[in-house]
Each structure stands twice: as structure tokens, then as C-alpha cells.
PASEZA-639503 format. One record per residue (C-alpha): x, y, z; residue in three letters; residue number from 0. Coordinates in Angstrom, 2 decimals, always signed. Each point is the difference from the previous one (the first is absolute). Layout:
BEGIN
<rec><x>X</x><y>Y</y><z>Z</z><residuo>ALA</residuo><num>NUM</num></rec>
...
end
This chain:
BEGIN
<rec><x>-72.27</x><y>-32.58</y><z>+49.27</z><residuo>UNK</residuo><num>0</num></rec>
<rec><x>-3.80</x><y>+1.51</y><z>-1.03</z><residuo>UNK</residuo><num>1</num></rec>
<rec><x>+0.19</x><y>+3.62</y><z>-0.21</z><residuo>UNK</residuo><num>2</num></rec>
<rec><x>-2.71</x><y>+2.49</y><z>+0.32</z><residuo>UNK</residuo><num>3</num></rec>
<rec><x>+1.23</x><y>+2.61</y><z>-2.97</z><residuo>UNK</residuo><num>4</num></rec>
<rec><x>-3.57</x><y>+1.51</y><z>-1.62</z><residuo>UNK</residuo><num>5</num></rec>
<rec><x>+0.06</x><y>+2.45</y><z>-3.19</z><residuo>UNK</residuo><num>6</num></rec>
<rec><x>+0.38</x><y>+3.76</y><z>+0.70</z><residuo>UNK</residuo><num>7</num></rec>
<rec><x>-2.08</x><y>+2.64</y><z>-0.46</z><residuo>UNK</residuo><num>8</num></rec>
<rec><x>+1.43</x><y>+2.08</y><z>-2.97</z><residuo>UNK</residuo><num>9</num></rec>
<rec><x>+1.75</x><y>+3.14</y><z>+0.46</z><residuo>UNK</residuo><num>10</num></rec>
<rec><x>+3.07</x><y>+2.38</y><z>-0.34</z><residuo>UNK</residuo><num>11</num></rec>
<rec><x>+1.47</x><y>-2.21</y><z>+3.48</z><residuo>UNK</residuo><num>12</num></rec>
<rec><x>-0.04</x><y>-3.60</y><z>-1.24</z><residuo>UNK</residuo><num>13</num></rec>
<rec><x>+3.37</x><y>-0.57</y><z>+1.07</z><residuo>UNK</residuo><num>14</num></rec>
<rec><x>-0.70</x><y>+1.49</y><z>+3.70</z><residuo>UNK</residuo><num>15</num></rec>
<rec><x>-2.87</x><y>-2.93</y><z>+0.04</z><residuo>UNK</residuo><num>16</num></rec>
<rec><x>+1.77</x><y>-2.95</y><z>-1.29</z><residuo>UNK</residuo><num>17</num></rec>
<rec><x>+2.94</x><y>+0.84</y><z>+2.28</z><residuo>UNK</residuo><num>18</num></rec>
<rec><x>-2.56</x><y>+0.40</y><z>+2.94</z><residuo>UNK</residuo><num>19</num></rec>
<rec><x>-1.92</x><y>-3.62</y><z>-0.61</z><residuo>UNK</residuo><num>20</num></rec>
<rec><x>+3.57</x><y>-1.65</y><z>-0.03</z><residuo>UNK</residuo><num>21</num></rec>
<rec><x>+1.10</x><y>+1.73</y><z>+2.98</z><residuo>UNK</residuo><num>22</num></rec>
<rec><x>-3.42</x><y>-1.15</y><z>+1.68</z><residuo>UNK</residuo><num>23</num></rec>
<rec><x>+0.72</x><y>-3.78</y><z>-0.66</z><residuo>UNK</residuo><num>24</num></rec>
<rec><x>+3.68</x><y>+0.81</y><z>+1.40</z><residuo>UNK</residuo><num>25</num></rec>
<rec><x>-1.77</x><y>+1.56</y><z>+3.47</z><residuo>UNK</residuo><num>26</num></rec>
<rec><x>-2.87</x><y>-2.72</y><z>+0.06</z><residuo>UNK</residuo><num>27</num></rec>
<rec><x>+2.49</x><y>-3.01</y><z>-0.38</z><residuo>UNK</residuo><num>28</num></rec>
<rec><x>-1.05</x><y>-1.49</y><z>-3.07</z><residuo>UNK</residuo><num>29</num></rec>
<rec><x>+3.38</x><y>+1.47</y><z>-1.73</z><residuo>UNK</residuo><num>30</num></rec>
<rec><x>+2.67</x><y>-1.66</y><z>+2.36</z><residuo>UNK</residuo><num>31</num></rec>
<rec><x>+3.81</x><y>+1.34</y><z>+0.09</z><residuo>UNK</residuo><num>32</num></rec>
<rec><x>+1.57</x><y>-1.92</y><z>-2.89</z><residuo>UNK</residuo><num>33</num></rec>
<rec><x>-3.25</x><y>-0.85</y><z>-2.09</z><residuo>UNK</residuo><num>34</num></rec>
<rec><x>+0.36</x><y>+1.05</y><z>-3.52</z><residuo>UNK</residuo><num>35</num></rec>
<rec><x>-2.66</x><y>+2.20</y><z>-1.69</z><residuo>UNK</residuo><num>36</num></rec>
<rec><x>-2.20</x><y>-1.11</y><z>-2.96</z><residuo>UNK</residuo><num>37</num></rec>
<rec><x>+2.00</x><y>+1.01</y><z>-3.43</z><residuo>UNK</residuo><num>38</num></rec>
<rec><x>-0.39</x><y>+3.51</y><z>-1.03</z><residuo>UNK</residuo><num>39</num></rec>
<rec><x>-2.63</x><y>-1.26</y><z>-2.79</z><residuo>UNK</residuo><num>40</num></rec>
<rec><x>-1.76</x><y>-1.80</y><z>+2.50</z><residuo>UNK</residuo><num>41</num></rec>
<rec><x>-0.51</x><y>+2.93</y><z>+2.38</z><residuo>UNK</residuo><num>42</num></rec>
<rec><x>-0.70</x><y>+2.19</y><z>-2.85</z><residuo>UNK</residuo><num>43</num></rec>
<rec><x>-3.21</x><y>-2.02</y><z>-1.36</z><residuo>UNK</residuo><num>44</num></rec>
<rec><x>-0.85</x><y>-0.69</y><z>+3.83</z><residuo>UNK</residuo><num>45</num></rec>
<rec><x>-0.31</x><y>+3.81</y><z>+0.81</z><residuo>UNK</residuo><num>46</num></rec>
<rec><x>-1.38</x><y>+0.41</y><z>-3.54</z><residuo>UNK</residuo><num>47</num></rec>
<rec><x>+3.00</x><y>+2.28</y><z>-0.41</z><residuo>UNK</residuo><num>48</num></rec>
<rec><x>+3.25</x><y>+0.54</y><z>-2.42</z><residuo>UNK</residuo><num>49</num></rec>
<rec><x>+3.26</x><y>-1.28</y><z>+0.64</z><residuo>UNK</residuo><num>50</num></rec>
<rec><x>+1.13</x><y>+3.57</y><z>+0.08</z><residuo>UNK</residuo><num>51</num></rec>
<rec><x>-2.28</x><y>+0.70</y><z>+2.77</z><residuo>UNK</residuo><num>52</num></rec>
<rec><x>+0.85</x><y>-3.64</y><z>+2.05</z><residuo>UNK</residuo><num>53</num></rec>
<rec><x>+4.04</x><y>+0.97</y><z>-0.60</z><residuo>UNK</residuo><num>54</num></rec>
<rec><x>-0.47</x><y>+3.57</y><z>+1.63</z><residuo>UNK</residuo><num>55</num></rec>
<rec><x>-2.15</x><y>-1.43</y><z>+3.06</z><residuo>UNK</residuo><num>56</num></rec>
<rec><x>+2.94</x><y>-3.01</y><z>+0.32</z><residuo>UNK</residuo><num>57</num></rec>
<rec><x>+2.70</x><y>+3.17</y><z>-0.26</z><residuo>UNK</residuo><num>58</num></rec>
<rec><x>-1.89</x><y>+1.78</y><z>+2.90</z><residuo>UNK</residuo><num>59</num></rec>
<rec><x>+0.22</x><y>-3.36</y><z>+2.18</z><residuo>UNK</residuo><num>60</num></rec>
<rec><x>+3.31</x><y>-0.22</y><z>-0.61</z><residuo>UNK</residuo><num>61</num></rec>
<rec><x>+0.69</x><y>+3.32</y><z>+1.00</z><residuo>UNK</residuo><num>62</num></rec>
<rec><x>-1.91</x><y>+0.05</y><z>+2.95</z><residuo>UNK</residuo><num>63</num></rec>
<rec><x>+1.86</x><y>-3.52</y><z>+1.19</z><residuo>UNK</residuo><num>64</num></rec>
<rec><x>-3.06</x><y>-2.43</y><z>-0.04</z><residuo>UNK</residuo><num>65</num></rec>
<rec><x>+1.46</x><y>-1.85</y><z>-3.27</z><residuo>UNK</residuo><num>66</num></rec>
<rec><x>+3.63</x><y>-0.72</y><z>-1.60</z><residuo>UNK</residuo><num>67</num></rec>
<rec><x>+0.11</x><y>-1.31</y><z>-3.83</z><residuo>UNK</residuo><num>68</num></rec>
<rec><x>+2.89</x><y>-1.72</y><z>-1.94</z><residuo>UNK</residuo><num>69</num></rec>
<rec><x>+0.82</x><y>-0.02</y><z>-3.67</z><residuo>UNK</residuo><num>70</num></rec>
<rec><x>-1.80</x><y>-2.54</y><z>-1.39</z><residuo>UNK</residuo><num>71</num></rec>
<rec><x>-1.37</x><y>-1.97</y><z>+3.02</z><residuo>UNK</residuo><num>72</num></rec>
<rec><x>-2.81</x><y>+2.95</y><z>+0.96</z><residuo>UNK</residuo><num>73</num></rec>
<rec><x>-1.39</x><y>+1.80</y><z>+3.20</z><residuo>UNK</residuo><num>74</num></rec>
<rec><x>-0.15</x><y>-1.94</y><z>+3.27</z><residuo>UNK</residuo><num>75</num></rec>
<rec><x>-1.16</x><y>+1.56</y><z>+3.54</z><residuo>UNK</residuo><num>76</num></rec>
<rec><x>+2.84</x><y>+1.56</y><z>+2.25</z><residuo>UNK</residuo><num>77</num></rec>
<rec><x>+0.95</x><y>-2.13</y><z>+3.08</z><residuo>UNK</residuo><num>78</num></rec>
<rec><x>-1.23</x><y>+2.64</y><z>+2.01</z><residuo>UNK</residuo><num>79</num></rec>
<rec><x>-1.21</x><y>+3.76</y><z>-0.58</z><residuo>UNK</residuo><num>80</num></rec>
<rec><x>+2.84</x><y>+2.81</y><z>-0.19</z><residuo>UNK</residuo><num>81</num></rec>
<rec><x>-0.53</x><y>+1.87</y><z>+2.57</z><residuo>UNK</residuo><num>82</num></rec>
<rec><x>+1.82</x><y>+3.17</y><z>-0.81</z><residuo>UNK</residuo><num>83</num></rec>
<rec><x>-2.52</x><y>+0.00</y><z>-3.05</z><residuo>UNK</residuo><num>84</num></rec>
<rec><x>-2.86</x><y>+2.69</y><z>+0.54</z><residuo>UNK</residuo><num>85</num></rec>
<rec><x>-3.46</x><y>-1.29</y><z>-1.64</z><residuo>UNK</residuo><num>86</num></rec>
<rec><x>-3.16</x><y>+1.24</y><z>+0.71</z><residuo>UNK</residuo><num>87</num></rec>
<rec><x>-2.95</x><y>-2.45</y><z>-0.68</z><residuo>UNK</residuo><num>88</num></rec>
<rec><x>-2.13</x><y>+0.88</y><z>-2.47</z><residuo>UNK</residuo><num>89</num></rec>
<rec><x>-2.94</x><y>-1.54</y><z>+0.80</z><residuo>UNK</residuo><num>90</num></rec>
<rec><x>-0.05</x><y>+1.31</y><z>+3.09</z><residuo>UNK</residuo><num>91</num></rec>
<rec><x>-0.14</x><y>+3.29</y><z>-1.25</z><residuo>UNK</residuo><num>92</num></rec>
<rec><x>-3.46</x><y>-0.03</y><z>-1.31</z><residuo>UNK</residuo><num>93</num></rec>
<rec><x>-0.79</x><y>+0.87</y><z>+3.87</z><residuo>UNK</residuo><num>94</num></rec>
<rec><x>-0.59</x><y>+3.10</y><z>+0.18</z><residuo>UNK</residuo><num>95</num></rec>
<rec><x>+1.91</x><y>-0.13</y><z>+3.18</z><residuo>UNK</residuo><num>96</num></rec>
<rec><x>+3.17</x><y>-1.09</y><z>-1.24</z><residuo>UNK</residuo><num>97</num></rec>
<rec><x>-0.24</x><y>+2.43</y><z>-2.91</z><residuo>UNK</residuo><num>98</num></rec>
<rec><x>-0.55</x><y>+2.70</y><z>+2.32</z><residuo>UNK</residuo><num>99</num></rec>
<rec><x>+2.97</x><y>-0.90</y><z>+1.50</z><residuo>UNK</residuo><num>100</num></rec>
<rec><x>+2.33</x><y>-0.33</y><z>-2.67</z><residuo>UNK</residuo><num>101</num></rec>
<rec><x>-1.39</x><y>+3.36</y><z>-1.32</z><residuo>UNK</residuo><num>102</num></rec>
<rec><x>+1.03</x><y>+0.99</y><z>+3.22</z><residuo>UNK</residuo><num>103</num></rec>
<rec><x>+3.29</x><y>-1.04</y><z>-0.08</z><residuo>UNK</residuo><num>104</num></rec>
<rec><x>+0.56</x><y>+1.48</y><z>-3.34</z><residuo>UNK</residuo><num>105</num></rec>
<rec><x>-0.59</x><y>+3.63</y><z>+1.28</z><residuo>UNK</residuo><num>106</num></rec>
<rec><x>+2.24</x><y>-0.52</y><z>+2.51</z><residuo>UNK</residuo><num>107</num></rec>
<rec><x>+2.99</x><y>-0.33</y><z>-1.83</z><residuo>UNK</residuo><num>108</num></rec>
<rec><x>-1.12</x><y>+2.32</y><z>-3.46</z><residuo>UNK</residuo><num>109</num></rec>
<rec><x>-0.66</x><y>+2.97</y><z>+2.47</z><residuo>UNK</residuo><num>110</num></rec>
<rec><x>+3.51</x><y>+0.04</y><z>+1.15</z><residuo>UNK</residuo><num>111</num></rec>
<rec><x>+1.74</x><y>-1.53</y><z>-3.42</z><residuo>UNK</residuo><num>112</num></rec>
<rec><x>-1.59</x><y>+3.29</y><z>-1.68</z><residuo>UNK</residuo><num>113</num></rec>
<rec><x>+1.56</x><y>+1.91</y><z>+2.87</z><residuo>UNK</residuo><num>114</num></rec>
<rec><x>+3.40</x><y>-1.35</y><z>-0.63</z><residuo>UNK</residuo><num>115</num></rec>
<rec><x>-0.63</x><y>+0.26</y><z>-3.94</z><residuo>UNK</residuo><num>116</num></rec>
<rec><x>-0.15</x><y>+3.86</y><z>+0.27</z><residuo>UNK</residuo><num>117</num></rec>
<rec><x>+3.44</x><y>+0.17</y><z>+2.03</z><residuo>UNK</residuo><num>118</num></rec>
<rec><x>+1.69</x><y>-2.72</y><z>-1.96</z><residuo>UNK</residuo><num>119</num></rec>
<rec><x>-1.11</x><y>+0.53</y><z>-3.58</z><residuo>UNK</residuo><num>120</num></rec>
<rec><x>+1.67</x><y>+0.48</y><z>-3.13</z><residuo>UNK</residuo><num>121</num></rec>
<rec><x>-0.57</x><y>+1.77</y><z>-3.20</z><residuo>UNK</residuo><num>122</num></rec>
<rec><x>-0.40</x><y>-3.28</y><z>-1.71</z><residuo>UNK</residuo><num>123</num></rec>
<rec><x>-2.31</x><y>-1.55</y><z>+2.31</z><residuo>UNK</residuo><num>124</num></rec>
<rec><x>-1.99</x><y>+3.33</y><z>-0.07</z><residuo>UNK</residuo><num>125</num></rec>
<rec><x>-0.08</x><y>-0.76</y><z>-3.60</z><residuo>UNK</residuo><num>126</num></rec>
<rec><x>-1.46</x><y>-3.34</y><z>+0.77</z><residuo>UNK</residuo><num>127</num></rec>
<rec><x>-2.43</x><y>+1.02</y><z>+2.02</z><residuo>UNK</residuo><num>128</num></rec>
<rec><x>-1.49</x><y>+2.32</y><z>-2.81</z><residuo>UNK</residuo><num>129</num></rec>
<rec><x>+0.35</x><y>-2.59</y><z>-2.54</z><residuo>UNK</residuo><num>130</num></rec>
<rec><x>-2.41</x><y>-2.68</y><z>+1.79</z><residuo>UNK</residuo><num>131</num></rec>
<rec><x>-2.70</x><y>+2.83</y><z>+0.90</z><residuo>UNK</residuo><num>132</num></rec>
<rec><x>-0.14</x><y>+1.45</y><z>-3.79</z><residuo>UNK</residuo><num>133</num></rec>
<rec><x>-0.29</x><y>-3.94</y><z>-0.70</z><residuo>UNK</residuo><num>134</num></rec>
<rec><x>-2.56</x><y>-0.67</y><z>+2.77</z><residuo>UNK</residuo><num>135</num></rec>
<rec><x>-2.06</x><y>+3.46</y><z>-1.72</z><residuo>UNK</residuo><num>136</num></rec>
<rec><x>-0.12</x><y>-2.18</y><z>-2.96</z><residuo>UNK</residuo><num>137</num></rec>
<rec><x>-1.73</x><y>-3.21</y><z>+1.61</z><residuo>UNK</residuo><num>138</num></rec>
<rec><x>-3.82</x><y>-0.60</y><z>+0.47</z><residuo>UNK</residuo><num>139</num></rec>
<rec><x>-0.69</x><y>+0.88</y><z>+3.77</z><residuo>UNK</residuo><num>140</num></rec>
<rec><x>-0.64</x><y>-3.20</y><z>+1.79</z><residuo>UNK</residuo><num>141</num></rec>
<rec><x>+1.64</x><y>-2.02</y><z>-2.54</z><residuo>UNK</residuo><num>142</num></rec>
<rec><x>+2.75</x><y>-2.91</y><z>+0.26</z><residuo>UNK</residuo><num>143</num></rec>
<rec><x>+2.05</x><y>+2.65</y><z>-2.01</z><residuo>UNK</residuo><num>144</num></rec>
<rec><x>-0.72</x><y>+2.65</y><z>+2.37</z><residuo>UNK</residuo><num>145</num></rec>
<rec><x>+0.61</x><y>-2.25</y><z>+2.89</z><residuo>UNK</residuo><num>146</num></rec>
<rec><x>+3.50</x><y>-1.17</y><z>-1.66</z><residuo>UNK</residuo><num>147</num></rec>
<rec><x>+0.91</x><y>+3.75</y><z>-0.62</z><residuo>UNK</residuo><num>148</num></rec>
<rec><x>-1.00</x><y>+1.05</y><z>+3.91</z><residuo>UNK</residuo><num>149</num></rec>
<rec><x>+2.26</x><y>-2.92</y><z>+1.44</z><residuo>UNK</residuo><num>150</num></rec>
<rec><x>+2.88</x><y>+1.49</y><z>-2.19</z><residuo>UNK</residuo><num>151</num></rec>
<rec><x>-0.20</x><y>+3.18</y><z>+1.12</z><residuo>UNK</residuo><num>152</num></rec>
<rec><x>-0.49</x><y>-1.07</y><z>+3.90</z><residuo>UNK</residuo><num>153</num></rec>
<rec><x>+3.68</x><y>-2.10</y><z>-1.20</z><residuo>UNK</residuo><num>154</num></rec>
<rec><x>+1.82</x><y>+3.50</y><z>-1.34</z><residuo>UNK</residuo><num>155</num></rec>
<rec><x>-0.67</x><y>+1.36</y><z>+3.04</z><residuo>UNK</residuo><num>156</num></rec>
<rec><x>+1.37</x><y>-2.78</y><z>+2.12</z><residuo>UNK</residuo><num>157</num></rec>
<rec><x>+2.97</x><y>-0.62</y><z>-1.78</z><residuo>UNK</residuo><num>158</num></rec>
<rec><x>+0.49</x><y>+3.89</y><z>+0.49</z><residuo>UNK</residuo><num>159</num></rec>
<rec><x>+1.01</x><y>-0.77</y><z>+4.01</z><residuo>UNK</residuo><num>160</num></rec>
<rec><x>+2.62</x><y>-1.43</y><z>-1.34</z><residuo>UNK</residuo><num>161</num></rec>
<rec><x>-0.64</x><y>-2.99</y><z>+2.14</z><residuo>UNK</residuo><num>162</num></rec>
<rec><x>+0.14</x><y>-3.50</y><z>-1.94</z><residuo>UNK</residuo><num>163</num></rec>
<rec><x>-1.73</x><y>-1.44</y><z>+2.96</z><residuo>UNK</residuo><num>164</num></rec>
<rec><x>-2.96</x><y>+2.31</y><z>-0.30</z><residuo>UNK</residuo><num>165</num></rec>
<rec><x>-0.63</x><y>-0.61</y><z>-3.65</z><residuo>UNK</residuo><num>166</num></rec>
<rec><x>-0.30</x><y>-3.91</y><z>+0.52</z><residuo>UNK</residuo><num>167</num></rec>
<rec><x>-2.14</x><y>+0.01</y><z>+2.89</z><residuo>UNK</residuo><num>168</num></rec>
<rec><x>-1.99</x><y>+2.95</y><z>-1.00</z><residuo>UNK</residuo><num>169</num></rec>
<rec><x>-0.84</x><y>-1.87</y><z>-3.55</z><residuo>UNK</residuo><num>170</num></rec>
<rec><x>-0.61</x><y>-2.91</y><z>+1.33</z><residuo>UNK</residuo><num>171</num></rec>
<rec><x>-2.71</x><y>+1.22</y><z>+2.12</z><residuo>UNK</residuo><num>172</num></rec>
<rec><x>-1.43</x><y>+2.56</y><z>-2.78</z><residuo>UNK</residuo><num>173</num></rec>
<rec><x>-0.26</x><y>-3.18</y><z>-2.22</z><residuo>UNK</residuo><num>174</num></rec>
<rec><x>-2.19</x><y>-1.93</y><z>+2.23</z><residuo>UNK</residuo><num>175</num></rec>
<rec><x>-1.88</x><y>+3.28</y><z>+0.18</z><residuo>UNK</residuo><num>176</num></rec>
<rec><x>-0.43</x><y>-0.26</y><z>-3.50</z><residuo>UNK</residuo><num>177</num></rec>
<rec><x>-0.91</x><y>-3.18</y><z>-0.47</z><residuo>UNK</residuo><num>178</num></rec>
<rec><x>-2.66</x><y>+0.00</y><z>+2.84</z><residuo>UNK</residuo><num>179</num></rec>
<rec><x>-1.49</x><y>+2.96</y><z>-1.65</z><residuo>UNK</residuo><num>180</num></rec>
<rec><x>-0.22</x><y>-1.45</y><z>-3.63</z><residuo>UNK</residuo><num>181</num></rec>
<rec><x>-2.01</x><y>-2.54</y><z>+1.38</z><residuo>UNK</residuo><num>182</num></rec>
<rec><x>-2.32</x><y>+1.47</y><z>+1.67</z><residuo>UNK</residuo><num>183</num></rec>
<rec><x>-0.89</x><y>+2.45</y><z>-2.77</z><residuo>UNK</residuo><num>184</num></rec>
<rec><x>-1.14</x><y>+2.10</y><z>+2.74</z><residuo>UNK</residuo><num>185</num></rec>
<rec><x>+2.56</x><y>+3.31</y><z>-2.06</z><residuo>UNK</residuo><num>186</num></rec>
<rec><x>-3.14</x><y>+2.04</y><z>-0.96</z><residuo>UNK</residuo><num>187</num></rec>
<rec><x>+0.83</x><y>+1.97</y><z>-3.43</z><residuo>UNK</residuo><num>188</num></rec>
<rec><x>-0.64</x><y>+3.62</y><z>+0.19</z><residuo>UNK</residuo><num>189</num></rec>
<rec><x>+1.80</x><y>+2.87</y><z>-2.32</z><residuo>UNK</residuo><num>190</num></rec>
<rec><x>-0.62</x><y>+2.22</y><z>+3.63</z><residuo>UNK</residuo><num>191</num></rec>
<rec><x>+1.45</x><y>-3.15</y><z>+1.76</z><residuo>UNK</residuo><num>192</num></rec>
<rec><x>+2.68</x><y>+0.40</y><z>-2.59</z><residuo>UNK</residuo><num>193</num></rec>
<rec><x>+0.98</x><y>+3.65</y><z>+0.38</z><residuo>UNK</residuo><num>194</num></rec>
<rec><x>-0.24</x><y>-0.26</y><z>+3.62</z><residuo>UNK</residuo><num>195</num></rec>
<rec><x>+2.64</x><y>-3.35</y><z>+0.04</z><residuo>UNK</residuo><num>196</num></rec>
<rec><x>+2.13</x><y>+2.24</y><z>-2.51</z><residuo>UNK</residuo><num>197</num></rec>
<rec><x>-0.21</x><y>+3.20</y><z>+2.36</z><residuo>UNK</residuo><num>198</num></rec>
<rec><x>+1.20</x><y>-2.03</y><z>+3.00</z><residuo>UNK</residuo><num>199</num></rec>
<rec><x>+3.00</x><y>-1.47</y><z>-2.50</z><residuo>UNK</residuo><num>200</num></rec>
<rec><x>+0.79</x><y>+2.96</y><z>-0.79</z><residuo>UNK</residuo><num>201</num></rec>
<rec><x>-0.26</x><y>+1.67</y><z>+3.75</z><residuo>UNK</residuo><num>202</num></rec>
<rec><x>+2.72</x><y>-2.32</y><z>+0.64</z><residuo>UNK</residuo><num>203</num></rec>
<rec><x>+2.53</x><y>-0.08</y><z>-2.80</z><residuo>UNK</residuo><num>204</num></rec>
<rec><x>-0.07</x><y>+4.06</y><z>+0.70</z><residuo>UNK</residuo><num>205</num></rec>
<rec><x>+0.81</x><y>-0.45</y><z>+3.65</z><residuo>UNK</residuo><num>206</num></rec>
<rec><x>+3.04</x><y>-2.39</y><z>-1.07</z><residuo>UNK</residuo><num>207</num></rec>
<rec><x>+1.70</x><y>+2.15</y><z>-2.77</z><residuo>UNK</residuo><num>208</num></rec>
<rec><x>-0.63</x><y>+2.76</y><z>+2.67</z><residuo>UNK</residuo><num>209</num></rec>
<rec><x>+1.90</x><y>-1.56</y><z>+2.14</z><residuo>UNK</residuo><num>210</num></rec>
<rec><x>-2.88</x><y>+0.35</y><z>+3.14</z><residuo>UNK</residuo><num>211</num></rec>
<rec><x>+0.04</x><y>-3.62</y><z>+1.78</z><residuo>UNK</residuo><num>212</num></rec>
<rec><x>-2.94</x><y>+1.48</y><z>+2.12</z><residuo>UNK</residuo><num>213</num></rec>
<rec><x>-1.83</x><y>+1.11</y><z>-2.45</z><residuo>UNK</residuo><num>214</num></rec>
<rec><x>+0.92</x><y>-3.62</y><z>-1.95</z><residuo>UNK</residuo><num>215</num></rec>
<rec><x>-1.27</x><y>-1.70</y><z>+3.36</z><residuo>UNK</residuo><num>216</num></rec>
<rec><x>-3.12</x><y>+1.50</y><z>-0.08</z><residuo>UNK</residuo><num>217</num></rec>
<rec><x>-0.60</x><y>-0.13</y><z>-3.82</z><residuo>UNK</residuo><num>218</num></rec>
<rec><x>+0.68</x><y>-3.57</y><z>+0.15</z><residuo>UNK</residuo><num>219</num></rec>
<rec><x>-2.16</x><y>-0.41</y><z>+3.03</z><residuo>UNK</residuo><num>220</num></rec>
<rec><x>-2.90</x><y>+1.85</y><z>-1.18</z><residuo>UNK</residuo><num>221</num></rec>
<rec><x>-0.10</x><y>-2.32</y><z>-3.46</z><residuo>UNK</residuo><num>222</num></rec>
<rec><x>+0.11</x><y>-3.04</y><z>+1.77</z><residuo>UNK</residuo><num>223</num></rec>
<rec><x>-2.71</x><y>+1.13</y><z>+2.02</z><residuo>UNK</residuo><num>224</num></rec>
<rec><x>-2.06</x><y>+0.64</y><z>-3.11</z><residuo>UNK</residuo><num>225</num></rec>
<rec><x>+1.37</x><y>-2.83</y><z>-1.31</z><residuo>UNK</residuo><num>226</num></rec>
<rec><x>-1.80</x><y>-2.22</y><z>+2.32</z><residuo>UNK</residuo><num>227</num></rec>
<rec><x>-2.96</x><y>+1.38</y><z>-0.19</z><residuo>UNK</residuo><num>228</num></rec>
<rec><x>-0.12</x><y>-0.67</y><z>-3.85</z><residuo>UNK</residuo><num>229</num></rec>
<rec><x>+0.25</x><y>-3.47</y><z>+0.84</z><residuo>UNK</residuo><num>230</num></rec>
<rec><x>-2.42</x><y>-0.41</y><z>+2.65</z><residuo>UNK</residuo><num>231</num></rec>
<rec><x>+2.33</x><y>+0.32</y><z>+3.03</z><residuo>UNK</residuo><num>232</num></rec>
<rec><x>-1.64</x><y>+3.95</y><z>+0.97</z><residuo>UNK</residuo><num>233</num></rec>
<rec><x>+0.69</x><y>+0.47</y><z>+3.86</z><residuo>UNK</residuo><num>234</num></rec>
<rec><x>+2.29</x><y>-2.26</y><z>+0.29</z><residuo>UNK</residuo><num>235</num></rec>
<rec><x>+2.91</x><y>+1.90</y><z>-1.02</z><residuo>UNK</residuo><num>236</num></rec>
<rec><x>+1.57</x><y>+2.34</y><z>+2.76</z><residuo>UNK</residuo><num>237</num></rec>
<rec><x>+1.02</x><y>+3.62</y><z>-1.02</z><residuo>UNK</residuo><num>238</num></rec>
end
């Protein structure tokens, strides 16, 4: 079995790579259903990674149904791909296309999670919602931090619908935005870039503790929209 696994560029989404190479030797047939991957230590100096970094690509393999693992014994390719198991490539999205897309697909459902949020939520998850935008004030604009700190936010809201469902799926997606984003270091840093991102936060958290799911809608709408155009997408969102 020869294997084409290369070092990875260095960066805050090792993990996201290493799983990706593995999951490209699964798709191109030079991983077979039942093979057994190279040792932890042995994928770690062939990615020119740590072992922390090879175990949390191997967990995300597992959890996405391309690999099992046993005590002892180590990680072998599924028998066949689970397909009630949602992954989105990640190579692929370094097209701008498919970015676009999954951008795309991320308004759709935060539009209408915010409008749920502002019938549906609590006090406490009010108080959540505050909590990760004084925390995202704190972070450099642009940052991994500030990055971190705008996914959690995005999350309080979600889990404000009250909708289990929405939260997973609506995560998922927002990671891969994430990720996609971090490496392409496209995020411009700006303190007017800053205040603006804040201001749009803000717009929306106001609309949810009011209680407005219109108003929520189109806060959550509008960011988006600005959203994209931070990150090179301008046009392509729809108001």
C-alpha cells in the first residue's frame, strides 16, 4: 500500500488538513475498506504534525463514518461510508464556488434560526448571547480569537430556537465556514471593520431580547450580507 500523505502547511486548521489527505486516499482508492492506517506516530512525523493534531483529524473520521478504531489494535477504513453522516469536503472548498455556496446555505438557515431565537428565547440564553459579544469586543478583529468568539455567538443564538436539530446542523456548517476562512487569510483587520461587525452583533441580539423575529430576520440578514462581503463574496449575497 504506497500512500501519497505530504506535510501540511502550518496553521490554526492542522487537524482539518490531515483529516482531509486521509479522506482523499479513502475517495482515490489507495485506502481500501478494512486497510489499517499508519500508527498515530507515523502519521504524525509524515504530516510533520503532533500526535495531538493526528488524534483529532482520526476523531473527525470517525465521526464522520470513513474510519472505526479499536482499543489497542488502531484505526482501519469503514467498509463503506455512513451515509447518514453529513461532511463537506474541504478541499473542495477552496473554490470559490463551493464556498459561495456553503455561505449560501448558511444564511439560509441563520436568517430564520435568529427569527425563531427572538420568539423562543430565554433569559439565560439572552444572557449568553451578551456574554460571547462582550467576549468577541475583547478579541483582535480578524483574529482566530475573534473568529472563535463570532461562531459562539452565531451558536447562542441557535440554540435559542430551541431546536437541537438546528444547533448541529447550523454548527456544522458555520465551522466549515470558519475553517475555509482561516485559510484563506482573506479576514481583512480593520478597528472600522470591527465596530461595524460589532454594530451588526449587536443589531441582532437587540431584535432577539426584543422579542421582533422580523426585525431578527432582517438583522441577521443584513450581517450576513456584510459578512460576505468582508470575505470576498460582495454580490453574491441576496438581501
Amino acid at each position: 500500500m504506497t500512500l501519497k500523505l505530504d506535510k501540511v502547511n502550518r496553521g490554526p486548521h492542522l487537524s482539518t488538513l490531515v483529516a482531509s489527505s486521509i479522506s482523499r486516499e479513502i475517495a482515490q482508492g489507495r485506502l481500501r475498506p478494512g486497510d489499517q492506517l499508519p500508527t498515530e506516530q507515523q502519521l504524525a512525523q509524515t504530516f510533520g504534525v503532533s500526535r495531538n493534531v493526528v488524534r483529532e483529524a482520526i476523531a473527525r473520521l470517525r465521526s464522520e463514518g470513513r474510519i472505526w478504531s479499536q482499543q489497542g489494535r488502531g484505526a482501519f477504513v469503514a467498509d463503506q461510508p455512513n451515509a447518514t453522516v453529513l461532511t463537506i469536503d474541504y478541499e473542495a472548498l477552496q473554490q470559490a464556488n463551493a464556498f459561495q455556496s456553503l455561505f449560501e446555505l448558511r444564511g439560509i438557515l441563520e436568517v430564520e434560526a435568529a427569527a425563531l431565537a427572538a420568539k423562543r428565547r430565554t433569559r439565560d440564553d439572552l444572557t449568553a448571547m451578551k456574554d460571547a459579544l462582550v467576549t468577541m469586543r475583547d478579541a483582535p478583529y480578524g483574529s482566530v480569537m475573534w473568529l472563535k468568539t463570532d461562531l459562539e455567538f452565531h451558536k447562542t443564538v441557535a440554540a435559542a430556537t430551541g431546536n437541537v436539530y438546528m444547533v448541529q446542523f447550523l454548527m456544522f456548517v458555520s465551522e466549515r465556514v470558519r475553517e475555509s476562512i482561516l485559510a484563506s487569510g482573506n479576514q481583512q483587520r480593520s478597528e472600522d471593520l470591527a465596530a461595524v461587525t460589532l454594530g451588526e452583533h449587536q443589531r441582532i441580539l437587540d431584535a432577539i431580547e426584543a422579542g421582533d423575529g422580523d426585525e431578527a430576520r432582517d438583522a441577521m440578514r443584513a450581517h450576513l450580507h456584510g459578512a460576505a462581503s468582508r470575505v470576498g463574496l460582495a454580490g453574491e449575497q441576496s438581501e
